[in-house]
C-alpha positions in Angstrom: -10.3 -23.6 18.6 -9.4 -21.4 16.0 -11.6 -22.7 12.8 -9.4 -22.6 9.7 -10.9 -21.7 6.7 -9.5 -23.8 3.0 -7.7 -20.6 2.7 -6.3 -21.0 6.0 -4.6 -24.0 5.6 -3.3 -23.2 2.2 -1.4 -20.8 4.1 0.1 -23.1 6.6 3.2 -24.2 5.8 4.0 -28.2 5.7 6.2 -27.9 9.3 2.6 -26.4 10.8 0.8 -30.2 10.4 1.3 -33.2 12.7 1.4 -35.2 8.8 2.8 -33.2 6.5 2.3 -35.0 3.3 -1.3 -35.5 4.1 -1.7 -31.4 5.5 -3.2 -33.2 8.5 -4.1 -31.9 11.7 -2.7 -28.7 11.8 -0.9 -27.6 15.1 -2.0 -23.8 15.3 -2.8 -23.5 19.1 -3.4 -25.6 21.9 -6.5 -26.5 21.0 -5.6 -27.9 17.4 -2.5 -29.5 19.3 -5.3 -31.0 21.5 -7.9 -32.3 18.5 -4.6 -33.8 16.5 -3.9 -35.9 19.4 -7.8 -36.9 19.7 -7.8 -37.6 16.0 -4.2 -39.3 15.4 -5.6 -42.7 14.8 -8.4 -41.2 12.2 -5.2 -40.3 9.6 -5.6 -43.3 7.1 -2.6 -44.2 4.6 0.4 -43.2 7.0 3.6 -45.6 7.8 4.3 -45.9 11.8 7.3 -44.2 10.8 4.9 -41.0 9.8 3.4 -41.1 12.6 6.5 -41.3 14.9 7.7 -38.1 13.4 4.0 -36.8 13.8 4.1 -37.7 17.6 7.4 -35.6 17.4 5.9 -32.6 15.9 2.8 -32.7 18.3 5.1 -33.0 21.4 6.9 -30.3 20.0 3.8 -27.9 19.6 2.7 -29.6 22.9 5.5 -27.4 24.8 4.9 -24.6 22.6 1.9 -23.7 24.0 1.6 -25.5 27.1 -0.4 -28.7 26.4 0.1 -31.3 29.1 0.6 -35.1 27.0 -0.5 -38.2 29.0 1.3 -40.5 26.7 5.2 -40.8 26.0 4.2 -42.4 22.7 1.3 -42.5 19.6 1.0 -46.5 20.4 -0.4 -45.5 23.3 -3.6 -43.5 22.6 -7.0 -45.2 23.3 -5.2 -47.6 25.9 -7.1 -47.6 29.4 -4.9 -45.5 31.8 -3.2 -47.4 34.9 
């Protein structure tokens, strides 16, 4: 993964983050598509309805650069697979 710098993520624009408000987990490349899903649950002080438009923007930058998603939905990360 890319690191980015303070700088870096000054530059990112709002639509670039998984939780805009916050500027939290940004969705650069596949591997910060892939850390934002490992760290969804770690965002503190967001509604569900952030995070459903978070899960949106992370499927989104999902396609984008060809990140395979196990779950259809945020309420189902950390749950044992069937």
């Amino acid at each position: 993964m890319a690191t980015l710098d303070q700088g870096d993520r000054d530059e990112l624009s709002d639509r670039q983050y998984a939780f805009p408000k916050q500027r939290k987990e940004p969705l650069e490349d596949a591997s910060h598509v892939r850390n934002a899903v490992a760290r969804f649950d770690q965002v503190k002080d967001v509604s569900d309805a952030e995070r459903d438009e978070a899960w949106k923007r992370i499927q989104a930058a999902a396609r984008k650069f060809d990140v395979k998603l196990e779950e259809r939905s945020w309420r189902e990360l950390g749950k044992p697979k069937r």
